[in-house]
C-alpha positions in Angstrom: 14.1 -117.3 -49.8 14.6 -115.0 -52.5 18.3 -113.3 -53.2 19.7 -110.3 -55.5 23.3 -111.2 -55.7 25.7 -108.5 -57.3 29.0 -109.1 -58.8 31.8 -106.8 -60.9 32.5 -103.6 -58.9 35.8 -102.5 -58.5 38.3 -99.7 -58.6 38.7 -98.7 -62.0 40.6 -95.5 -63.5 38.6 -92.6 -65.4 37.9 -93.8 -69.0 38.0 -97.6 -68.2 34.8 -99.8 -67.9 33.0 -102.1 -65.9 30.4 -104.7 -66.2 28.2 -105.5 -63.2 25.9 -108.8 -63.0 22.9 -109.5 -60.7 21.1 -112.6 -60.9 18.2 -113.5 -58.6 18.0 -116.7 -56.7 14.9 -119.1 -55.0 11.6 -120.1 -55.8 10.6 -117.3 -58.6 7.2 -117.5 -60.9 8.2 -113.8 -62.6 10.4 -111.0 -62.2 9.2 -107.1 -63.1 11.3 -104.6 -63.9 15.1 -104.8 -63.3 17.2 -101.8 -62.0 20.1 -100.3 -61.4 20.6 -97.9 -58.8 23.4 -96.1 -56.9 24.0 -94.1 -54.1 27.4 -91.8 -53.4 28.3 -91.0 -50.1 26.0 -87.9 -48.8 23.8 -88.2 -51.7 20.4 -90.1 -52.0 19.7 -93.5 -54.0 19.5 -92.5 -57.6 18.5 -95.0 -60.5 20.9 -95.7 -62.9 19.6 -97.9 -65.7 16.2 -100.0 -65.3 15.0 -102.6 -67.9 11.4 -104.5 -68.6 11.3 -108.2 -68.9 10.1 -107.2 -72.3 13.4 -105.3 -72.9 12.2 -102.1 -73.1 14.7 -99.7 -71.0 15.5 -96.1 -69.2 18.7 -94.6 -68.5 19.4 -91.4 -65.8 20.6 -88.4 -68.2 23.8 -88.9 -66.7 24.7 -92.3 -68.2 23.2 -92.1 -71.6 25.5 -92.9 -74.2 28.0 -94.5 -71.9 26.4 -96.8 -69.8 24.1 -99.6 -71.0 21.4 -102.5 -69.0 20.5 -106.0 -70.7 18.9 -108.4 -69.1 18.8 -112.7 -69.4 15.3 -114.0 -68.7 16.3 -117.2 -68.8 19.2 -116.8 -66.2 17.0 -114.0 -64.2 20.3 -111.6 -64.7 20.4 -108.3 -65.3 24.0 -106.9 -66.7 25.3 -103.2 -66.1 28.1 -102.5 -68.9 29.6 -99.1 -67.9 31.9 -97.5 -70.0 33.8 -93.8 -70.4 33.6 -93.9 -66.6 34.0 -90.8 -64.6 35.2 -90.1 -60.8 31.5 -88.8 -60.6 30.1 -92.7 -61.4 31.7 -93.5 -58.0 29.1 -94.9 -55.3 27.8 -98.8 -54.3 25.5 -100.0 -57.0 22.6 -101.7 -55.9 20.3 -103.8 -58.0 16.3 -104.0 -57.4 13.4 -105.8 -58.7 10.1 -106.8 -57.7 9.8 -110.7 -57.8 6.8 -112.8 -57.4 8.1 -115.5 -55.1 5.7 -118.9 -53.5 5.6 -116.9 -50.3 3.9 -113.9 -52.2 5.0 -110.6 -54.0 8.2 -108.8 -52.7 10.2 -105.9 -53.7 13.9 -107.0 -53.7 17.4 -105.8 -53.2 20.6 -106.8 -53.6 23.7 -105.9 -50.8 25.2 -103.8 -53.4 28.5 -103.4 -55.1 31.0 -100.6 -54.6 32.8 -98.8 -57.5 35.6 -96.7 -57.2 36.4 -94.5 -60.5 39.8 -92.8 -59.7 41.1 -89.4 -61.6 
């Protein structure tokens, strides 16, 4: 069975930085594109970042210049370094990607990971 597992949220204060991991787990022939995505509380799932195997990448206006995706093939991990955070950054960060897995094609996501910007 095939997992997204997230890792590096946190409460952080406004300015500081983060760097969130997600690396995908189980019987995987290829992995599309990567994302990140997060969703605030009484707001809809937004994407973040989002990042082809061939490295080619899109960022939400919000985030340019500040935050930035990169992506290990070889360890089927996609990073999220976050930096000049803002209160408004705060929400769980979820990671996604379609996978082609022995039991067929899937579109995947992890639990998600909560991070807390503080004034």
């Amino acid at each position: 069975q095939v997992h997204l597992l997230e890792s590096g949220g946190g409460l952080v204060q406004a300015g500081g930085s983060l760097r969130l991991s997600c690396t995908a787990s189980g019987i995987i022939y290829s992995i599309g594109v990567m994302g990140w995505y997060r969703q605030a509380p009484g707001k809809e799932r937004e994407l973040v970042a989002d990042i082809t195997s061939g490295m080619s990448t899109q960022y939400a206006d919000s985030v340019k210049g500040r935050f930035t995706i990169s992506r290990d093939n070889a360890k089927r991990t996609v990073y999220l370094q976050m930096n000049s955070l803002k209160p408004e950054d705060t929400a769980v960060y979820y990671c996604n990607a379609p996978i082609a897995t022995n039991r067929g094609p899937g579109d995947f996501w992890g639990a998600g990971t909560q991070v807390t910007v503080s004034p």
